[in-house]
ZAMARGU-4260 file (C-alpha; in steps of 0.2 Angstrom, whole numbers, plus 5000, padded with zeros to 4 digits):
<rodrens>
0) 4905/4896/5064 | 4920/4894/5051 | 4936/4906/5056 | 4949/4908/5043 | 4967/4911/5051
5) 4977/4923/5040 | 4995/4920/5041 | 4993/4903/5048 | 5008/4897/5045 | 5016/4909/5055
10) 5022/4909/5074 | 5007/4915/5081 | 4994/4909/5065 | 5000/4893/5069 | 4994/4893/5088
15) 4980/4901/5083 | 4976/4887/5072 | 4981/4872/5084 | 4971/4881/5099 | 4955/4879/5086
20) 4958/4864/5081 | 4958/4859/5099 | 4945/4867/5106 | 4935/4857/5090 | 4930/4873/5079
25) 4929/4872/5061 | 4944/4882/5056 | 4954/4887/5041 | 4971/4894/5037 | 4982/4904/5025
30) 5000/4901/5020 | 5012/4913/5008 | 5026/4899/5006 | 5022/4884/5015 | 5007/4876/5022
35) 5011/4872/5040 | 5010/4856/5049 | 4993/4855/5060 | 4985/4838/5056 | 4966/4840/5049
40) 4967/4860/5044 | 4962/4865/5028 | 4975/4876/5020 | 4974/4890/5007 | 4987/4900/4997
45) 4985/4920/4999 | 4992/4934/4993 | 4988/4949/5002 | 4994/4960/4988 | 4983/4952/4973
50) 4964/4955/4978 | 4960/4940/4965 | 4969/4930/4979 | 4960/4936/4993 | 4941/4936/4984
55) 4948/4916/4979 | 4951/4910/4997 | 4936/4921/5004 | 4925/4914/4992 | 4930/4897/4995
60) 4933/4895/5014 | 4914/4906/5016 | 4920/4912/5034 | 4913/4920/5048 | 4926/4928/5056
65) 4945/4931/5050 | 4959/4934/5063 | 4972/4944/5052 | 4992/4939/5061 | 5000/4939/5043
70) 5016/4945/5047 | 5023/4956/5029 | 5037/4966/5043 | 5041/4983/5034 | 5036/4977/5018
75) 5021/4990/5016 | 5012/4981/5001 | 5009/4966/5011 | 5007/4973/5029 | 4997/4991/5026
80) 4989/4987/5008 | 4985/4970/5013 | 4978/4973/5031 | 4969/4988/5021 | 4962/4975/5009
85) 4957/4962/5020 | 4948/4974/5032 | 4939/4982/5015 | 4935/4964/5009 | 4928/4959/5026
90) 4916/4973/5028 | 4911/4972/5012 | 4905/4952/5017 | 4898/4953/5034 | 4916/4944/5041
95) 4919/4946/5057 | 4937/4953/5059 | 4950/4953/5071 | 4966/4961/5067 | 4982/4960/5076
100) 4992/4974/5076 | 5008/4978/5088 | 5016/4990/5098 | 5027/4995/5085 | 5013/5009/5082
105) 5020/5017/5094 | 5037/5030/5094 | 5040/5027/5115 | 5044/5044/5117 | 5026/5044/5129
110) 5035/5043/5147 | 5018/5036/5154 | 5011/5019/5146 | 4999/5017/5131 | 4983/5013/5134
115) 4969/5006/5121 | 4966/5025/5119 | 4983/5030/5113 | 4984/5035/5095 | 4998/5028/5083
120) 5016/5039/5081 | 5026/5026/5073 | 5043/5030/5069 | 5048/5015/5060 | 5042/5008/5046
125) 5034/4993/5051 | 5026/5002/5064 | 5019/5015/5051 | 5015/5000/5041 | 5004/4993/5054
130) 4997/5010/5060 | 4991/5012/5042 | 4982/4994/5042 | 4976/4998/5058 | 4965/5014/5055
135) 4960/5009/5040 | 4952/4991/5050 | 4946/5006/5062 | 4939/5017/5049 | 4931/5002/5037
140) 4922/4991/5049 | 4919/4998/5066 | 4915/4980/5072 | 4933/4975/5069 | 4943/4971/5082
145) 4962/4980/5085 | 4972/4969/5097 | 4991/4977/5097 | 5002/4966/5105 | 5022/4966/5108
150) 5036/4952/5107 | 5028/4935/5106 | 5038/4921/5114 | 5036/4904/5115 | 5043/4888/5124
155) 5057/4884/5114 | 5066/4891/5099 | 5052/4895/5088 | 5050/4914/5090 | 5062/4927/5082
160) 5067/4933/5099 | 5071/4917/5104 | 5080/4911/5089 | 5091/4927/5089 | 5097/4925/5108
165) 5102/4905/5102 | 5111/4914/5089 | 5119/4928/5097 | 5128/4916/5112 | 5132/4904/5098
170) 5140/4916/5087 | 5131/4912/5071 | 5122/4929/5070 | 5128/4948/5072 | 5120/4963/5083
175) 5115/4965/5099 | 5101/4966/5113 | 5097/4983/5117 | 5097/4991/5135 | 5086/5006/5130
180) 5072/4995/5120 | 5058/4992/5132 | 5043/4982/5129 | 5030/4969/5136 | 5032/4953/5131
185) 5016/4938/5130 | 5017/4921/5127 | 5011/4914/5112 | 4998/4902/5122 | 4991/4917/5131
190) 4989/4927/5117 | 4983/4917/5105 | 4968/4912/5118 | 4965/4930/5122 | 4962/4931/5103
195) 4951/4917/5103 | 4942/4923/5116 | 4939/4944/5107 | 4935/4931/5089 | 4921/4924/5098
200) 4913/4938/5108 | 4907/4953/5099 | 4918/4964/5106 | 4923/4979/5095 | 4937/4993/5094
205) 4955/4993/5101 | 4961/4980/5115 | 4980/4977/5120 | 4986/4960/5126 | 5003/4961/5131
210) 5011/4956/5147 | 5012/4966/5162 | 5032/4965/5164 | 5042/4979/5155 | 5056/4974/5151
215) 5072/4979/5139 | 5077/4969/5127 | 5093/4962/5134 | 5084/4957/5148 | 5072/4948/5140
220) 5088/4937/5132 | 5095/4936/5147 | 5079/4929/5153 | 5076/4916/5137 | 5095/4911/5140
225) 5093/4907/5158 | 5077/4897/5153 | 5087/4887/5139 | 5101/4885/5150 | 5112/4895/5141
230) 5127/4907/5145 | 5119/4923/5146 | 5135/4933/5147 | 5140/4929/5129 | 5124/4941/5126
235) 5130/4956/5117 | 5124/4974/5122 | 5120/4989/5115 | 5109/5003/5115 | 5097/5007/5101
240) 5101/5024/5103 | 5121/5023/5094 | 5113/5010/5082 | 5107/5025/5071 | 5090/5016/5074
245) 5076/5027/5080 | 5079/5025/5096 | 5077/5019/5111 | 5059/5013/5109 | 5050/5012/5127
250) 5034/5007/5122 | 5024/5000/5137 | 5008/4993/5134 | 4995/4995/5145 | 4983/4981/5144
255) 4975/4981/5162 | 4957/4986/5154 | 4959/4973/5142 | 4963/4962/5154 | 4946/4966/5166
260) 4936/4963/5149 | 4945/4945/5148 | 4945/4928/5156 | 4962/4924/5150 | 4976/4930/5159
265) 4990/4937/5152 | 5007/4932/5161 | 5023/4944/5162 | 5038/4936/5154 | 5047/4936/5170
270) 5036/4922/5177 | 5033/4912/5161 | 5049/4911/5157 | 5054/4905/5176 | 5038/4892/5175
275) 5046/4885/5161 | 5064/4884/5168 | 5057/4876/5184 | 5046/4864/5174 | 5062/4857/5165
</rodrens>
């Protein structure tokens, strides 16, 4: 079995890729810019908005399965298109195809959480971005997997959430945290197993791994700063809501079914980010 990591030079492509190389399956890995720096992976240029590229590294790598975590943000040719063409391409192939998506699909003006059967109100638009690539994964290949997700941290700087709260108390970067934003962190270890684990089953539809604390996202800094052994109270607040963002955005992911289907446990920020500052 040959998988072919799409965006695997990215935060959570490149954990993806590490966790396969690891467990010793034969894998492969896209980069936009740079190759990244995992010792014995074969790497390919792609661009999800040229469909030569995609038929190029398809052709070559011959995969069986490809997990799609390009990251494109906003940019709609890259993120919408390109998950469009991707899911198109695979289906036409026989590929296997799992396609992360995120809770940015969602507006947060539910007052419940949001389960696998919850459909997309974006209000942003990265989230209408993704909610376009997703349905169209849905409607194209009805073996595909959708597995939304929300902020990915890791264990050290690498993530943008934790790179901005290194910023922020060091005063090389504007904004602030907001008190009114709300979602369920996961760590990048976690999900990129939980991935591994939908890639290799044959497990189809919509799945959300997320972590079971909900929490704002000044909390979440506060947490990260306490881990890193920073000053939390050189956070800045402020509420989404006076921002003239769409705002605030409580999207809590329910991934309690997902989790029954999975051996993989998916940690709340609260304790991995205490592990990880006891373990220092």
């Amino acid at each position: 079995m040959t998988v072919l990591i799409v965006g695997g030079s990215g935060f959570l492509g490149a954990e993806l890729a590490r966790q396969g190389r690891a467990a010793g399956l034969e894998t492969a890995a896209t980069f936009h810019s740079h190759p990244g720096e995992i010792a014995g992976l074969t790497w390919h240029r792609l661009d999800l908005r040229n469909p030569a590229s995609l038929r190029g590294v398809l052709d070559a790598v011959s995969p069986t399965a490809v997990v799609n975590a390009s990251s494109g943000g906003s940019e709609w040719a890259v993120t919408a298109e390109g998950g469009m063409r991707l899911a198109q391409a695979a289906a036409q192939r026989g590929i296997r195809l799992v396609h992360v998506s995120s809770d940015a699909v969602f507006s947060g003006r539910r007052h419940d959480l949001y389960d696998e059967t919850c459909l997309p109100d974006p209000v942003t638009p990265y989230g209408a971005a993704k909610a376009a690539a997703e349905t169209a994964v849905r409607l194209l290949d009805v073996g595909a997997v959708v597995a939304r997700t929300s902020l990915i941290i890791g264990d050290g700087r690498r993530s943008e959430h934790e790179r901005m709260v290194h910023a922020l108390v060091a005063g090389t970067r504007d904004g602030a945290l907001f008190s009114d934003d709300v979602r369920c962190p996961v760590h990048v270890g976690d999900l990129a197993a939980a991935l591994w684990e939908l890639t290799l089953s044959d497990a189809a539809g919509v799945f959300h791994l997320a972590g079971p604390d909900a929490v704002t996202r000044h909390e979440l800094g506060t947490l990260i700063a306490q881990r890193d052994g920073l000053d939390a109270s050189l956070l800045p607040t402020g509420r989404r809501a006076d921002s003239g963002l769409p705002g605030g955005l409580r999207v809590r992911l329910d991934s309690r079914v997902t989790q029954e289907y999975l051996a993989t446990r998916l940690r709340g920020a609260r304790e991995f980010l205490r592990q990880q500052n006891r373990d220092r």
